[in-house]
N, C-alpha and C positions, 0 to 999 in steps of 0.2 A: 455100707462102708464105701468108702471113697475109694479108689480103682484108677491112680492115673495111668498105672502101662496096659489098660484096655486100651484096642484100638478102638478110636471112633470118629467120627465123620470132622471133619473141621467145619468149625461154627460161624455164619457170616453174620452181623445184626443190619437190618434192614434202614434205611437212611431215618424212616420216623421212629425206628426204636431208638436210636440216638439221639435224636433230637429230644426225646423224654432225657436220657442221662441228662442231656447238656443243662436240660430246666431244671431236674436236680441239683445238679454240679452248682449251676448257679446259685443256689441258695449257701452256700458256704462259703467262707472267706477263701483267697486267693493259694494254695497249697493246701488246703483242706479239703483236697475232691473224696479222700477215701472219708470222709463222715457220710456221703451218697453210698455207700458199698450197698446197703439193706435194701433201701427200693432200689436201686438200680437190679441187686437181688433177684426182687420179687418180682419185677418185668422182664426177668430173661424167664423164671419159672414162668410166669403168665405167657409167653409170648412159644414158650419149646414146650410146656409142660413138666418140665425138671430142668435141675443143672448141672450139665455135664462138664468133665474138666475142660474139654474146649472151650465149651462158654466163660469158665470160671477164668481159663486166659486170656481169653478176649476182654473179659468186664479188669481181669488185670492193667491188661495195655491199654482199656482205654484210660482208665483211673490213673496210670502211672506208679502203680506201684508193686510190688512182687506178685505172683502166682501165692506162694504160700501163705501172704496176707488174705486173700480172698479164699484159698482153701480152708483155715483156719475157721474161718465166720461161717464159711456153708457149713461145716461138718459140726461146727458147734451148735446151731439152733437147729430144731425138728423140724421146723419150718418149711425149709429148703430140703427137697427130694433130691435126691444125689443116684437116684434108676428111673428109669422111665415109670409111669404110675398109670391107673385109671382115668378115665374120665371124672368120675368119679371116687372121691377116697373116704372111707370110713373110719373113721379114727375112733376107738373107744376107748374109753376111759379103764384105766386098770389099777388104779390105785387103792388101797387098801377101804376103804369107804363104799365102791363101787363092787368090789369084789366080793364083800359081807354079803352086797343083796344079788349076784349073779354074773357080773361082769366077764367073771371066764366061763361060763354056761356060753352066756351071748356071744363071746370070743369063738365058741368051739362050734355055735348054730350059723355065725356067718362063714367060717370054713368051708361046714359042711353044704351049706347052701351056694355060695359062689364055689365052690371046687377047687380053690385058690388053698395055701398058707399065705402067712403075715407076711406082709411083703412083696406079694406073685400078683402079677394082672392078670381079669378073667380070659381068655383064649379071644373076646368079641370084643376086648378092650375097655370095658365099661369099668369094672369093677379093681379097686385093691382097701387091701384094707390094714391097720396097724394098731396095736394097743400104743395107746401115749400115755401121757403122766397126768393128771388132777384135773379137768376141766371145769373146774370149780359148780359142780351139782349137788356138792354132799351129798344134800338133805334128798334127793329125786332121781339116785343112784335106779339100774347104772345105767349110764347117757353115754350118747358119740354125737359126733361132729361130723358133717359132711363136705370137704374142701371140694370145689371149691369156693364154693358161696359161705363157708362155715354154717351153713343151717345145724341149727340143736336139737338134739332128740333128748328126751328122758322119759324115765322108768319104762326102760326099755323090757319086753318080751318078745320069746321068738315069733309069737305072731303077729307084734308092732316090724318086728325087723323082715320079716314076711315080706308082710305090705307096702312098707319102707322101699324094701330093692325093686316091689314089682313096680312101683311107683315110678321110680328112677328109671328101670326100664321103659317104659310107656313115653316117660319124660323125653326120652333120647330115641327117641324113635320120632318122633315130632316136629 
């Protein structure tokens, strides 16, 4: 949830982070900067790892147009992380489909395994992890997603997802 009377650090964007909005911006007609709001978006998460209301004022003022325009859209898509997150993020699937063949099993072995709840980063920073809505697997339930590269996993078991994190560790250690 969104939290703007947390204190937090004020957000600078560095001159080639800009220089991305402005090749954005360009692509739309003349008063049309906010149809850029989504990548612009997705480069401050790429760029901080989430977006915090600083940022959210910042991609305000640069766009020209309210705070509450740009809060509206982050807190609307899952997309955009609105707390700090892992390096890596697991998103699993929990939609009714996924859930028939284990989904909240897998839900409750990645807890137990990172030491985390939904939503909490590991202590070493690597890891968080979140149930989302449909990732469209039906049939190859239950499956996650690993942002930030989205790699897909399916028919997922605890000792797929075992292997899966030690992986990811090894990976980040490299």
């Amino acid at each position: 949830m969104l939290r703007v009377d947390e204190a937090q650090e004020p957000v600078e964007f560095s001159p080639a982070l800009i220089s991305k909005f402005d090749e954005i911006v360009s692509r739309y007609p003349q008063g049309k900067q906010k149809s850029g709001l989504l990548p612009i978006l997705h480069l401050v998460q790429a760029e901080f790892g989430w977006v915090s209301a600083p940022a959210m004022d910042k991609v305000a003022e640069y766009l020209s147009i309210l705070p509450i325009e740009v809060y509206e859209v982050a807190t609307f898509y899952t997309m955009y992380f609105l707390r700090p997150q892992g390096k890596y993020v697991l998103e699993v699937c929990r939609t009714s489909g996924c859930c028939l063949v284990g989904a909240e099993k897998i839900m409750d072995h990645i807890e137990e395994t990172l030491g985390v709840k939904e939503g909490e980063v590991t202590p070493d920073g690597l890891f968080s992890w979140r149930g989302v809505e449909c990732l469209a697997a039906c049939g190859f339930g239950p499956v996650l997603q690993i942002g930030p590269e989205y790699t897909f996993y399916e028919n997922l078991t605890n000792e797929s997802v075992d292997k899966l994190i030690s992986d990811l560790k090894a990976k980040a250690k490299n």
